[in-house]
C-alpha positions in Angstrom: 131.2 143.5 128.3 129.6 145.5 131.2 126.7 146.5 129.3 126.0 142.5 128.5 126.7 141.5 132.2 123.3 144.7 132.9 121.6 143.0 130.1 121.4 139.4 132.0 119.5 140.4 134.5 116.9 142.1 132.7 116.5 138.5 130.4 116.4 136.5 133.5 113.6 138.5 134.6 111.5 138.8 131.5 112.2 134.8 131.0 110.9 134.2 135.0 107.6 136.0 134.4 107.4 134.3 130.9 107.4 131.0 133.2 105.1 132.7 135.9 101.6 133.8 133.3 102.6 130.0 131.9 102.6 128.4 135.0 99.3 130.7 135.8 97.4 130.0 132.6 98.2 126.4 133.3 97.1 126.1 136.7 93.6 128.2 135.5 93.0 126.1 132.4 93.3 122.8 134.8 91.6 124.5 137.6 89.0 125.3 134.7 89.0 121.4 134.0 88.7 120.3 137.8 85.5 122.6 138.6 83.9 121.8 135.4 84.4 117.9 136.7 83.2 118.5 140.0 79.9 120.6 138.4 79.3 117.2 136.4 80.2 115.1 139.4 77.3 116.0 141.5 75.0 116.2 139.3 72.7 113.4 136.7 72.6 111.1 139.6 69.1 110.1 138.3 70.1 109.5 134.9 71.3 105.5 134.6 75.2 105.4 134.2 78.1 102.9 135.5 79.1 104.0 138.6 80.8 107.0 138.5 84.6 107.3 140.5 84.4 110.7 142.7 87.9 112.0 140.7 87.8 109.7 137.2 83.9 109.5 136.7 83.1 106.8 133.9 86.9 107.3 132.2 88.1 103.5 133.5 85.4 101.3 133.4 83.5 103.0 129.9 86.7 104.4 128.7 88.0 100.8 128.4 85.2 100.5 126.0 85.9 103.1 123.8 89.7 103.9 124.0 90.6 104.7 120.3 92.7 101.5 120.4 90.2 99.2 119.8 90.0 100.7 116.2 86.1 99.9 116.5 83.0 102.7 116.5 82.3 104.3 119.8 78.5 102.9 119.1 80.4 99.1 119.8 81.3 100.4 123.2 78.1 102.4 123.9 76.3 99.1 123.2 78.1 97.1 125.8 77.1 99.8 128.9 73.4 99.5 127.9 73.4 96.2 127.9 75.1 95.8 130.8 72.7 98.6 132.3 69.7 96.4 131.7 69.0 98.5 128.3 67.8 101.8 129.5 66.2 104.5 127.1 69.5 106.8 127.9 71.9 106.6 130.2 74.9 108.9 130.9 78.5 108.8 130.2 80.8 110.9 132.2 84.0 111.5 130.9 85.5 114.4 133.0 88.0 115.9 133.2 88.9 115.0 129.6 86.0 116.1 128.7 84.2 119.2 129.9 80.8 117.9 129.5 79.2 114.6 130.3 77.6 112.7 127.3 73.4 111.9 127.5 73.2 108.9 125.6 70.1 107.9 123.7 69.1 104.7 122.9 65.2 104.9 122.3 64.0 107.6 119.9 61.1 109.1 122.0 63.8 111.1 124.1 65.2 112.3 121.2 62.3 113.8 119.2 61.7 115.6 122.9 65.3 116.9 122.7 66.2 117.7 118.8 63.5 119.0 117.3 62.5 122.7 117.7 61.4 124.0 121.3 60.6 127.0 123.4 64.3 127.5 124.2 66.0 126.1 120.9 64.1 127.7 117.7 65.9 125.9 115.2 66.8 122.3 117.7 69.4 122.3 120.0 72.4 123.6 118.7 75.6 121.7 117.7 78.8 120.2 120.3 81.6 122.1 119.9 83.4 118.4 118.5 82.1 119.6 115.6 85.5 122.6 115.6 88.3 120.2 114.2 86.0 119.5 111.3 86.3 123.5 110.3 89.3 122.8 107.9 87.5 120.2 105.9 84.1 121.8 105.5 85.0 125.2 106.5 84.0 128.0 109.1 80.7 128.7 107.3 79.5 125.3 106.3 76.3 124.3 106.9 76.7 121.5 109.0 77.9 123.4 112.2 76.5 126.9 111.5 73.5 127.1 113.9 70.4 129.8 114.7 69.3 132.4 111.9 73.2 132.0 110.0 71.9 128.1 109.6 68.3 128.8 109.0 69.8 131.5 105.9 72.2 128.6 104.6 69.3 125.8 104.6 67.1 127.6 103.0 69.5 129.1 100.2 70.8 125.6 99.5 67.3 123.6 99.6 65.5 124.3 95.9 69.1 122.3 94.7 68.0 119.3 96.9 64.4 119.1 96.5 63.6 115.9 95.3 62.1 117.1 91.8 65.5 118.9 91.0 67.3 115.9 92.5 65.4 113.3 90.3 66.1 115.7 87.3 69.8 114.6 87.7 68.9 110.8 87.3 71.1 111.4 83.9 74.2 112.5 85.3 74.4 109.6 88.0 73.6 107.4 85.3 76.4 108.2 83.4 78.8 107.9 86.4 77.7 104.9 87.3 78.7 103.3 84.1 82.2 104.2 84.1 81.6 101.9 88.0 80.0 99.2 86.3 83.4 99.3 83.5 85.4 99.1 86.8 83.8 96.7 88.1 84.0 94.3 84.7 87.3 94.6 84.9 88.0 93.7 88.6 85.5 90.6 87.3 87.9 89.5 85.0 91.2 90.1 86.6 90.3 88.5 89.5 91.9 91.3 91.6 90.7 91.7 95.3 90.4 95.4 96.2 88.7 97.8 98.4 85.4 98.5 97.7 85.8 101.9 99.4 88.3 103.0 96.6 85.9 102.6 94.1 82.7 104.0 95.6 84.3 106.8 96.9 85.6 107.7 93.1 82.0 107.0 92.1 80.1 109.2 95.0 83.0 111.9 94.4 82.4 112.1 90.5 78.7 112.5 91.5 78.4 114.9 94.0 80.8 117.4 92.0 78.6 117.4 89.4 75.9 118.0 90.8 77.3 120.5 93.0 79.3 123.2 91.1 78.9 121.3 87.5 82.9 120.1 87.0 83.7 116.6 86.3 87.1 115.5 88.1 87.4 112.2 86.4 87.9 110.6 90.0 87.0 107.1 88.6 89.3 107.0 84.9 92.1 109.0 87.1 94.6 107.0 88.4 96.6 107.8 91.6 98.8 110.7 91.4 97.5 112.6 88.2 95.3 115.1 87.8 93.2 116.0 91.0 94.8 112.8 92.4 98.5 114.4 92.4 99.9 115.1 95.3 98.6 118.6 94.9 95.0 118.0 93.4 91.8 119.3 94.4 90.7 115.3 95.6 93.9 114.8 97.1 93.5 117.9 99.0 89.6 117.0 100.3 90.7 113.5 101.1 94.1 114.1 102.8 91.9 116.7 105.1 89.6 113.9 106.1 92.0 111.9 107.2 93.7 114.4 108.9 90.7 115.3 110.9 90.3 114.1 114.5 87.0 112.4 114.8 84.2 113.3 115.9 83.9 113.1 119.8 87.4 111.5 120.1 88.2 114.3 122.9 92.1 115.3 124.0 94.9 113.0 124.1 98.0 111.9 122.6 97.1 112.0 119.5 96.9 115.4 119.5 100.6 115.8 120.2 102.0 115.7 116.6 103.7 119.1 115.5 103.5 117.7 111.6 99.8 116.9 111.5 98.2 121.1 111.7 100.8 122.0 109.5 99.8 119.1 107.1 96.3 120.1 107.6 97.0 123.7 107.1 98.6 123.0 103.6 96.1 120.8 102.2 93.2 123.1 103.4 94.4 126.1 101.7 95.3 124.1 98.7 91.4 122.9 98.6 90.0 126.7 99.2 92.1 127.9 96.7 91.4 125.3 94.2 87.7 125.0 95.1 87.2 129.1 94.9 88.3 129.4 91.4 85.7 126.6 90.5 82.9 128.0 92.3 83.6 131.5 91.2 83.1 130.1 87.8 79.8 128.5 88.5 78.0 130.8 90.4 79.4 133.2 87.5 77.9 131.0 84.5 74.4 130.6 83.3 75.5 127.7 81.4 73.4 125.0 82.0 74.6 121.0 82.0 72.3 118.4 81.6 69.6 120.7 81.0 69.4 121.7 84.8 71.5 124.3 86.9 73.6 122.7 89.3 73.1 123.2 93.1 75.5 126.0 93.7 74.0 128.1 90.8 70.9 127.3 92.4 71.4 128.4 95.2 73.2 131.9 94.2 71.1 132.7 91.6 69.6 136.4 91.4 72.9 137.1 94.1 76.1 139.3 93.3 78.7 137.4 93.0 80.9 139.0 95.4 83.8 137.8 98.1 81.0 136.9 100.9 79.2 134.5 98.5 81.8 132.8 96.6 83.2 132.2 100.8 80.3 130.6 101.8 79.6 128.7 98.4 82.5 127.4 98.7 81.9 126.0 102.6 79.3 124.5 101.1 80.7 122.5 98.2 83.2 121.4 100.7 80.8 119.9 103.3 78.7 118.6 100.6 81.8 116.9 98.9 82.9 115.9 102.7 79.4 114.3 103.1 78.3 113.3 99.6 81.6 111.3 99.1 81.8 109.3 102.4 78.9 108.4 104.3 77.5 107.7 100.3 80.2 105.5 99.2 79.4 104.0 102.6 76.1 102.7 102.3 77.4 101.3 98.7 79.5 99.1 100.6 77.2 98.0 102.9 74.5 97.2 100.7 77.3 94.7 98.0 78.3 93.6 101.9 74.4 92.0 102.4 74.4 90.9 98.8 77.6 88.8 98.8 76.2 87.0 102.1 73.7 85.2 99.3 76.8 82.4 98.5 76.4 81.2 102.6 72.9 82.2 103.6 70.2 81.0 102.6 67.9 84.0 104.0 70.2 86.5 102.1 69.9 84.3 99.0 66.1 84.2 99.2 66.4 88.7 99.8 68.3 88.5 96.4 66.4 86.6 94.5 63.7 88.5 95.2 65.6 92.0 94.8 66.7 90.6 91.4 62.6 89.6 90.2 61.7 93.1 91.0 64.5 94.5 88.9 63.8 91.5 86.0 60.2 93.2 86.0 60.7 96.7 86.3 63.7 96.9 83.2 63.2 93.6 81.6 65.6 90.1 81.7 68.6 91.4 80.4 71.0 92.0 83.7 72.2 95.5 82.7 69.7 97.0 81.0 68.9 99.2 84.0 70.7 102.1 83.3 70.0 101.8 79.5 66.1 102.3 80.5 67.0 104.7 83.2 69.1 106.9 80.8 66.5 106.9 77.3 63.4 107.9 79.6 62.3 110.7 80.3 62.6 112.7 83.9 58.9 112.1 84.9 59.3 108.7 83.3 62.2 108.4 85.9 61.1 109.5 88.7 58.4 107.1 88.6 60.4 104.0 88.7 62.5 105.1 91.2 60.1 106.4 93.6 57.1 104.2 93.1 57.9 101.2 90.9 61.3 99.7 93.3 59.3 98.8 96.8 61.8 95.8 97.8 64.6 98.0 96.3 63.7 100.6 98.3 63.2 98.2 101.4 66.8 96.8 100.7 68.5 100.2 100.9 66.3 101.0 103.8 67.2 98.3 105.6 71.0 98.5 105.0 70.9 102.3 106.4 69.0 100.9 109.9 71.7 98.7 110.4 74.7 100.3 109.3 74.1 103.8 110.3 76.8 106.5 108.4 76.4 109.4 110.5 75.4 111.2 113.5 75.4 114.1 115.2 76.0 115.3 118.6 74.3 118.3 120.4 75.3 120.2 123.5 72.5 121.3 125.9 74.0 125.1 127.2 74.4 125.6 130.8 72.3 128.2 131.8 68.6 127.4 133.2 66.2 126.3 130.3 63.0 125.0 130.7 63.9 121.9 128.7 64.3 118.7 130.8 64.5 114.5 130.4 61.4 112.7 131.2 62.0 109.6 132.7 59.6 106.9 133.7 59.5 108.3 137.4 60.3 111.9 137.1 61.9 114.9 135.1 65.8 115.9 135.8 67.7 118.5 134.3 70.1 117.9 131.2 71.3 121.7 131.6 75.0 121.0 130.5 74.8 117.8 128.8 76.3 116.4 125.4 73.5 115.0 123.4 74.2 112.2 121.3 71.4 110.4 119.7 73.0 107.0 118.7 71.5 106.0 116.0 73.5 102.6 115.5 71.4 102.0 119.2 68.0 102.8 118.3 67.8 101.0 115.2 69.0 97.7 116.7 67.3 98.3 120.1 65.1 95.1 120.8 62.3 97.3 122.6 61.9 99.3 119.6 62.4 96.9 116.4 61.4 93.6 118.0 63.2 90.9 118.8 65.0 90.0 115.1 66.3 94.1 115.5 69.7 92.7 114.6 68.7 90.3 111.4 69.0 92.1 107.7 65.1 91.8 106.9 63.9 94.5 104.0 60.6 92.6 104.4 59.5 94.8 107.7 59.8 97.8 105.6 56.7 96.4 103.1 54.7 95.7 106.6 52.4 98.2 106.8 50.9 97.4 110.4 54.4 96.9 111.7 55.8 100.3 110.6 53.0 101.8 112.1 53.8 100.8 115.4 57.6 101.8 114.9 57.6 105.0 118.0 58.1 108.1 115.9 61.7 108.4 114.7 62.6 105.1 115.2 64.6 105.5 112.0 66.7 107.7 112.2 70.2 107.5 109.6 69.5 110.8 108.3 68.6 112.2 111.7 65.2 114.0 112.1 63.7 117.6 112.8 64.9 120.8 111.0 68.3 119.8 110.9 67.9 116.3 108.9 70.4 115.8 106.5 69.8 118.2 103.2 71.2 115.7 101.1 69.4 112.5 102.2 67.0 112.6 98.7 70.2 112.6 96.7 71.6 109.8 98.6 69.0 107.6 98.4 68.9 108.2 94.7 72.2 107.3 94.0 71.9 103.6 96.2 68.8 102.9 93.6 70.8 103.6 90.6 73.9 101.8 91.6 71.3 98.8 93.4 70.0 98.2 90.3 72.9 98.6 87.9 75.0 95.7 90.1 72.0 93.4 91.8 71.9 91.5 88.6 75.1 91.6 86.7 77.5 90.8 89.5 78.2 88.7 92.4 80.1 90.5 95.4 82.5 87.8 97.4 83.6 89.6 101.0 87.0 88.5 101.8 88.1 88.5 105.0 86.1 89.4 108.0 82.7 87.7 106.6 82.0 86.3 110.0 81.8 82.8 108.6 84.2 80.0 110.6 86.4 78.7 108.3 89.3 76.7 109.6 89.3 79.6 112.8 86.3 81.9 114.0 86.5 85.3 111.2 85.4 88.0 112.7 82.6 89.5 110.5 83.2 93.3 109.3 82.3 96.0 111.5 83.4 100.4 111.5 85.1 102.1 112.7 85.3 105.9 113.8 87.1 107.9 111.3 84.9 111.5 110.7 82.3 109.3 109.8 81.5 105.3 110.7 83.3 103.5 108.0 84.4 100.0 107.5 87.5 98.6 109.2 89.2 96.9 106.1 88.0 99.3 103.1 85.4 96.7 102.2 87.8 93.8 100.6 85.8 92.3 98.0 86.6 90.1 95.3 83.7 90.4 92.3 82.2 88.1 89.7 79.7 88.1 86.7 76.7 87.0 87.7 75.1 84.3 85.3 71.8 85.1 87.4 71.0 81.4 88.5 68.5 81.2 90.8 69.5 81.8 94.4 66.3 80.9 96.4 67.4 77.4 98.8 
């Protein structure tokens, strides 16, 4: 009993200086906070912003815009302030102390190509924000979307003879194949009447795609149903999906959210289910010489004539991850967008007139019969190909062009470092200093901005793209949904490949009916469909579609 009455005091005291370094670290992590606020809060008074509160900055009157619980894209709210700021080029958003840097954003692409693309200071563009860390569990530590200097430059350049666009086209015959077991679904959904999320489906289809083209395995996403195979609860897909959702978005910053004890132990589980899983695949590809539809896939590309030891198969794998990440979602995007436009033929008569014209060009490229795309596509040969689907599709091209300017997937955010640099803002009246600053190129604002695109920015018109004189006086970069500079998207060839294929295979043979959200007034105002932030910009409602054969009347009022 005496020696536990001396061992109380001696607890007490370790438990008060437990409480005194917490109470310490606390106080320098918000002290931290406050001087990092105050070193934003005098400065970019030149750069055009809402006012700015001397303690909250911009984080009541633009944080109103863009609290998460609007369940809307942060471009939505970003739009509002530059309209409301008369449409400036950039203008700044300061959201300290929750953040520790103030956001630069860009709304006219001639400050961008000054600030992204290589300079004295940045060799390889200005390097990534650290929002860009909770993506590490779904694409990994060494992926290739937030590696950055000479580590970057070695990954870009390992992983580019995969994605040139003469290897790319080589694999017409493999997307072909996928995108027949779509078109099955897509029968059926015709004659059951079913409505469904089109997301579901074109994420099965992109996913099917990009993982065999990437480490040569077919996972049978679109004939698995939910629950088997790499769809059980422990499956490879399951894994890769579950850590995307778990995934805080990008730029969504501290807050509640983040206080839910389940959700990094969640994420911890399914990440080392998806490295485990994903390892013993790659291992086996970079391993192989086998060869599947005649052409290596990307990984054994991009190891070839390297030992196969721990370091690779690591990074491989990183890869494969942030290729699946990518190839899967901001694909199967753009396929939802582009059946989105078509189904507005039934109500429009200017989207009626862009599908009749879409479906003459397909009628003449692969002949009358509505599905005889693919069946042309898959007997030719690669050259054969490559030709129609680089040169002989001009208004399909446009289409899918014009669906990416409006309805941009992706985009990426840079951080300018604080030390001195010699790189600056050029505004109409003077330089200032962006020494600090988060960098976000909105692309969602440049390619509807007025000033840039003209006044009918925000009207679906694939026409522009066949305007010679009118794309020539597009500013450089104007288009931007792949961004620009060394660090454009790798995989922006093998995107736009897979929107031809699956343009062509539907255009004809179906007709896409948006329900709910179409933006039509039918007995009350509906809302038409607009993203929402989720890692990437994605469709509020999944895309609810109901679909229809297509008897291919004429469509043109």
């Amino acid at each position: 009993m005496e020696r536990l009455k001396g061992l109380q005091p001696e607890s007490y005291h370790i438990q008060s200086s437990l409480l005194v370094l917490l109470t310490l670290f606390v106080s320098y992590r918000i002290s931290q906070r406050l001087y990092k606020a105050y070193r934003i809060r005098t400065r970019y008074h030149d750069i055009p912003s809402l006012p700015r509160h001397l303690i909250w900055g911009n984080l009541v009157n633009a944080g109103e815009r863009l609290k998460p619980s609007l369940h809307r894209h942060p471009d939505y709210g970003f739009e509002e302030i530059w309209r409301e700021l008369g449409q400036p080029g950039c203008f700044l958003v300061d959201l300290a102390p929750i953040e520790d840097r103030a956001f630069l954003i860009i709304a006219e692409p001639q400050y961008v190509e000054a600030l992204v693309n290589p300079s004295d200071d940045f060799k390889y563009s200005l390097p990534k924000s650290n929002h860009y860390r909770p993506l590490k569990p779904l694409v990994g530590v060494e992926s290739i979307i937030t590696k950055g200097g000479p580590a970057w430059k070695a990954l870009r350049k390992r992983f580019n003879p995969g994605f040139q666009p003469r290897h790319i086209h080589s694999l017409t015959g493999s997307i072909v194949s996928r995108v027949e077991i779509f078109l099955q679904r897509l029968r059926s959904l015709a004659e059951s009447q079913a409505t469904f999320k089109l997301a579901d489906y074109a994420q099965d289809l992109t996913t099917d795609i990009i993982t065999q083209l990437t480490v040569a395995q077919d996972f049978h996403a679109q004939s698995t149903p939910e629950g088997l195979g790499e769809k059980s609860p422990t499956g490879l897909l399951t894994a890769s999906r579950r850590l995307s959702g778990l995934v805080y978005a990008v730029g969504q910053g501290p807050g509640l959210h983040m206080i839910d004890p389940i959700r990094p132990l969640k994420s911890f589980f399914y990440e080392r289910v998806f490295d485990y899983k994903l390892r013993v695949i790659v291992k086996a590809c970079i391993s192989s010489v086998d060869s599947v539809f005649g052409s290596n896939s990307i990984t054994q590309l991009a190891a070839s004539d390297l030992p196969p030891n721990k370091a690779l198969i690591h990074s491989c794998v990183d890869q494969v991850k942030s290729f699946l990440f990518a190839g899967q979602d901001t694909t199967a995007t753009l396929i939802q967008w582009i059946c989105y436009e078509m189904s507005k033929a039934s109500h429009s008569p200017c989207h009626a007139a862009i599908l009749s014209r879409l479906r003459e060009e397909h009628s003449d490229v692969f002949g009358p019969h509505p599905f005889s795309a693919l069946r042309i596509l898959s007997a030719r040969e690669t050259a054969d190909y490559e030709s129609i689907l680089t040169s002989k599709l001009p208004y399909t091209t446009a289409f899918i062009k014009e669906t990416l300017r409006l309805y941009p997937p992706a985009a990426t955010v840079r951080a300018v470092p604080w030390d001195p640099i010699s790189l600056s803002l050029s505004l109409p009246t003077h330089d200032v200093s962006i020494a600090g600053l988060q960098i976000y190129p909105a692309p969602y604002l440049i390619q509807h901005n007025p000033n840039v695109w003209g006044p009918d920015a925000y009207m679906f018109k694939p026409d522009r793209w066949l305007d010679d004189a009118y794309i020539a006086n597009l500013p450089v970069g104007a288009y931007r949904p792949f961004e620009r500079g060394p660090r454009n998207c790798i995989g922006q060839e093998l995107a736009m490949l897979e929107a031809k294929v699956v343009l062509v295979a539907v255009a004809r043979g179906f007709v896409f009916e948006k329900i709910g959200l179409t933006g039509r007034a039918g007995g009350k105002e509906d809302r038409e469909v607009w993203n929402e932030h989720h890692v990437t910009a994605v469709p509020i409602d999944g895309m609810v579609m109901r679909v229809n054969m297509s008897d291919v009347v004429d469509l043109r009022p």
